[in-house]
Kinemage of the C-alpha trace (Angstrom):
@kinemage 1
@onewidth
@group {chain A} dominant
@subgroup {mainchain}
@vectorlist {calphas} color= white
{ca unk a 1} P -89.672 -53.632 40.296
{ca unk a 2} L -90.664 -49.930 41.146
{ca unk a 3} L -91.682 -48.729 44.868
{ca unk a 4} L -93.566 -45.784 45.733
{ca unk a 5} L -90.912 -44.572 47.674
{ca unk a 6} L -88.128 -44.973 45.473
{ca unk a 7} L -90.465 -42.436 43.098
{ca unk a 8} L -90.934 -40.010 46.018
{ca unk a 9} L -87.139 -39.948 46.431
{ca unk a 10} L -86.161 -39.627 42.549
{ca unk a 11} L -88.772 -37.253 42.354
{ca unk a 12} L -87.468 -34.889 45.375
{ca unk a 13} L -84.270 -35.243 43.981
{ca unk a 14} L -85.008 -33.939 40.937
{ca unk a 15} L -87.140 -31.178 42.128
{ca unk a 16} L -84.248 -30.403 44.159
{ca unk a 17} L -81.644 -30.225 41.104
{ca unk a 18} L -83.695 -28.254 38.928
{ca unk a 19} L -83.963 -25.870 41.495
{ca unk a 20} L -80.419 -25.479 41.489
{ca unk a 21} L -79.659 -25.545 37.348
{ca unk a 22} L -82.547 -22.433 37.717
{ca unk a 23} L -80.478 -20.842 40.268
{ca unk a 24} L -77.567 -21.157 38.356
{ca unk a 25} L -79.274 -19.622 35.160
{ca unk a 26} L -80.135 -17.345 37.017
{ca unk a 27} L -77.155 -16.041 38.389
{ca unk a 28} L -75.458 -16.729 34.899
{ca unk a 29} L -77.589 -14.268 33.431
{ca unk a 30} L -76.409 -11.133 35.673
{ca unk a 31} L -72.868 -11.848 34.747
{ca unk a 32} L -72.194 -9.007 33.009
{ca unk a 33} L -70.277 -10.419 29.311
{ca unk a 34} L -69.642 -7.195 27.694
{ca unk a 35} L -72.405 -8.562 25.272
{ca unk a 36} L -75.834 -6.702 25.471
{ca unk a 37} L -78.582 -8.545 27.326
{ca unk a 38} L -81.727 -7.239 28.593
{ca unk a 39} L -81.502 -9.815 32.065
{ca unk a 40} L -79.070 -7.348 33.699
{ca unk a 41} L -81.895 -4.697 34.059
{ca unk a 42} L -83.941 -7.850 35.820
{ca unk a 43} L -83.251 -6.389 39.793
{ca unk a 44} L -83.948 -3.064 38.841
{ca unk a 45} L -87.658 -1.578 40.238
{ca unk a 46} L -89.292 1.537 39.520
{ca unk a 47} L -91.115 3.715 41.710
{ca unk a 48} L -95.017 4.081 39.898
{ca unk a 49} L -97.799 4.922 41.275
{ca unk a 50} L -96.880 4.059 44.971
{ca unk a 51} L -95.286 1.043 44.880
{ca unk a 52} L -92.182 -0.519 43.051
{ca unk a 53} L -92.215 -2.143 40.021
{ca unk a 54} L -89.882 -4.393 37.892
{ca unk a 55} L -88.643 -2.174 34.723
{ca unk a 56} L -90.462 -4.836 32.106
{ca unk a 57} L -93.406 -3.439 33.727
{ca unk a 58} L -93.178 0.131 32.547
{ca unk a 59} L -91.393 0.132 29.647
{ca unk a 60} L -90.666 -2.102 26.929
{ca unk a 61} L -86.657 -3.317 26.955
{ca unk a 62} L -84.827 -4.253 23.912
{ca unk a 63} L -81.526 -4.974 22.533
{ca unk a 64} L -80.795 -2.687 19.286
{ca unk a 65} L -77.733 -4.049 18.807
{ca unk a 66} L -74.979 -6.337 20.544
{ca unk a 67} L -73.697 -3.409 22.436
{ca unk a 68} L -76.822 -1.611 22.916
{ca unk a 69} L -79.499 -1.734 25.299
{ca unk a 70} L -82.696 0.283 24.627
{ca unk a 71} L -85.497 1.260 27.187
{ca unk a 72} L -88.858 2.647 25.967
{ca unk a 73} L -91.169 3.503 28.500
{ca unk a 74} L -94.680 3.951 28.318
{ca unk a 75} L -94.992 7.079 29.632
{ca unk a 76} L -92.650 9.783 29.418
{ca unk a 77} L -92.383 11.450 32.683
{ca unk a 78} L -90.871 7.698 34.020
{ca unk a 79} L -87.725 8.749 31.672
{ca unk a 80} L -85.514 10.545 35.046
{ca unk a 81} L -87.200 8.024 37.517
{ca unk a 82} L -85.829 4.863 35.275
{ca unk a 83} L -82.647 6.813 34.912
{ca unk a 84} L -82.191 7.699 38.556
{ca unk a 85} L -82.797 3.485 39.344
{ca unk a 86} L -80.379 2.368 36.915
{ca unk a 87} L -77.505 5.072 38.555
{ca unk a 88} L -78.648 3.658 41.890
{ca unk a 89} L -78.243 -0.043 40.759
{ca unk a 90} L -75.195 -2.223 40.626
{ca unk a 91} L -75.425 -2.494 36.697
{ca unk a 92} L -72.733 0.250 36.427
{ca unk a 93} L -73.503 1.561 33.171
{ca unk a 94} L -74.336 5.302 32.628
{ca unk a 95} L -78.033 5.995 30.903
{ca unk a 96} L -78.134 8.576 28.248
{ca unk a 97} L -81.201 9.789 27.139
{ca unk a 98} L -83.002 11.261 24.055
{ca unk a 99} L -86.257 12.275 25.441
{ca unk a 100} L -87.999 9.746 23.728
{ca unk a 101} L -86.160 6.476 25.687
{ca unk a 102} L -83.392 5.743 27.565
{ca unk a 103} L -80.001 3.881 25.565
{ca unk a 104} L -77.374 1.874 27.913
{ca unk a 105} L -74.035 1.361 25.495
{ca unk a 106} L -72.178 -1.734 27.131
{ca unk a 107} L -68.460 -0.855 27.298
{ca unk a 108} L -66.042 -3.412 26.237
{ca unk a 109} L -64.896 -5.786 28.775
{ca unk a 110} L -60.742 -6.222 29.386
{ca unk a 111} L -59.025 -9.360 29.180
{ca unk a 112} L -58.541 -9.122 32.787
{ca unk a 113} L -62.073 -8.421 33.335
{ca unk a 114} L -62.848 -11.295 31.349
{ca unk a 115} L -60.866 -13.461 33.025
{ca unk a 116} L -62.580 -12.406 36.361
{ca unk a 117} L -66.303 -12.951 35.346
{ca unk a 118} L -65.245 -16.651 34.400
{ca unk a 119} L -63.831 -16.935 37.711
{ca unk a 120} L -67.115 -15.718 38.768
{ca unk a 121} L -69.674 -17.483 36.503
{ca unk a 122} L -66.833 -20.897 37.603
{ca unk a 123} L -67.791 -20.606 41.346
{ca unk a 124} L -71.747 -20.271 40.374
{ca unk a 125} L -71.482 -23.115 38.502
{ca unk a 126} L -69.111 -25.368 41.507
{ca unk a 127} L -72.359 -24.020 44.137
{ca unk a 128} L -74.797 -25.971 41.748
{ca unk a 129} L -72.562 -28.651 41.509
{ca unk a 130} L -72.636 -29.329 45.296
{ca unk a 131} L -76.061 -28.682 45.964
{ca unk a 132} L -77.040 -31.477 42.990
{ca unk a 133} L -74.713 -34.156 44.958
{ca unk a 134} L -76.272 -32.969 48.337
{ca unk a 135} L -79.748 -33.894 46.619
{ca unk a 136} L -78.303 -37.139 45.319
{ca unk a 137} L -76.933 -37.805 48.404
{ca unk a 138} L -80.270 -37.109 50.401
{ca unk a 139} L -82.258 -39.285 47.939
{ca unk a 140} L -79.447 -42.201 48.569
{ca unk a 141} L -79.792 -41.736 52.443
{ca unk a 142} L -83.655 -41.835 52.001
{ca unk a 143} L -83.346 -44.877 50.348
{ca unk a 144} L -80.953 -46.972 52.706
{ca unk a 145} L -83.603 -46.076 55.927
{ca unk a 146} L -86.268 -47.746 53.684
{ca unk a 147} L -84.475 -50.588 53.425
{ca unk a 148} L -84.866 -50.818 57.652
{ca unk a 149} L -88.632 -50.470 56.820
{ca unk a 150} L -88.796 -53.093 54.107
{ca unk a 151} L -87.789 -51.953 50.931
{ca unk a 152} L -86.058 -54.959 49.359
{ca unk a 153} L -82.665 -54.405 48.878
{ca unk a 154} L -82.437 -54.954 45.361
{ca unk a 155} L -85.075 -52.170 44.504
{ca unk a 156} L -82.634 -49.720 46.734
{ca unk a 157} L -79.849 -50.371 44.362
{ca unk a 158} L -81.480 -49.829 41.629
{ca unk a 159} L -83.109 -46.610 42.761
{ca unk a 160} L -79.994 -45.731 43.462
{ca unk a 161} L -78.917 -46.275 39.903
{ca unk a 162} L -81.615 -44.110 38.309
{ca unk a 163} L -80.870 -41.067 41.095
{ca unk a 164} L -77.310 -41.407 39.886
{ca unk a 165} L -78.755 -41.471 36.442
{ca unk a 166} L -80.554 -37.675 37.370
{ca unk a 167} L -77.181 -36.496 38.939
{ca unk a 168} L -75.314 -37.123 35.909
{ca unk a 169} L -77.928 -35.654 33.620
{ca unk a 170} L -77.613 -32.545 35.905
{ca unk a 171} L -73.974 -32.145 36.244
{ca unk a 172} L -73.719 -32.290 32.962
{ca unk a 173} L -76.394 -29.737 32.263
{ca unk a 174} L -74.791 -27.493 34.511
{ca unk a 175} L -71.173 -27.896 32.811
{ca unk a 176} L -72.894 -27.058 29.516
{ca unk a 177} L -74.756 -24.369 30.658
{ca unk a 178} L -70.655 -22.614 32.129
{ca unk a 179} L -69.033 -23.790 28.702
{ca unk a 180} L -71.947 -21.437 26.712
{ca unk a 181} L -71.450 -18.773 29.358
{ca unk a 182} L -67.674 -19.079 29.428
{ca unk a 183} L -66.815 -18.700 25.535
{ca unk a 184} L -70.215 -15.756 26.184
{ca unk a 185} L -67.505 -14.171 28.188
{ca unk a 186} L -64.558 -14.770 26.375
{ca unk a 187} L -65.621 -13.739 22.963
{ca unk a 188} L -64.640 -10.530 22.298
């Protein structure tokens, strides 16, 4: 008892929600957890040969250890131009280097500290939250001015059962995704 353009609506809604859990993993990522991780280098560019380039690009970026961060570039003379980026970025955390690569040693996070990222990584997760209703609630509306152009009612309700279906998957992805990220955080 399917319609084409109940499919068209489920389907934008969708596309619209994953959009938003990839957002949020996104900006999960950068939250800093006192826990080493290689995504907190992701904003930083280089300057090589003329133009600017994401660090991944010119050196290879690993993680050593859960407190350790390790840069290898592929050439040697990029050593003081990574450095220089990473002092200019907002990753806070001072390079050292050996003249072979560069080492970032992720300080320990506070309790307090803690206790702010969560607040943080909390209102990431409440901005995917209302942009995955928003898309429910645009599929819904879609729905209910099909109905003036002859979709039978009874296919309208039930599309709008299976777009609730997709929210709830969604919201509950996205309240996983902040429990993993929260006890990240809170693990010392």
């Amino acid at each position: 008892m399917s319609d084409e353009r109940v499919k068209k609506s489920l389907d934008a809604a969708t596309k619209e929600m994953e959009a938003s859990v990839s957002f949020l993993d996104e900006a999960l990522a950068h939250i800093r957890a006192g826990k080493a991780n290689t995504r907190i280098l992701d904003g930083i560019r280089i300057e090589y040969y003329g133009g600017l380039v994401p660090l991944d690009n010119v050196a290879t970026v690993t993680t050593p250890d859960a407190k350790t961060i390790q840069i290898q570039p592929w050439e040697k003379n990029l050593i003081p131009i990574i450095e220089k980026a990473i002092l200019a970025s907002d990753v806070g955390i001072t390079p050292m280097n050996n003249g072979e690569s560069i080492r970032l040693c992720i300080p320990p996070v506070t309790e307090e500290r803690r206790k702010q990222l969560v607040k943080v990584a909390s209102g990431a997760v409440e901005e995917a939250k209302i942009s995955i209703r928003n898309a429910r609630r645009e599929a819904i509306d879609k729905l209910k001015k099909e109905v003036k152009n002859g979709l039978p009612e009874d296919v309208q309700k039930a599309g709008e059962a299976d777009v609730q279906k997709v929210h709830d998957k969604f919201i509950k992805k996205v309240e996983d995704m902040f429990a993993e990220k929260e006890k990240e955080i809170m693990t010392v």
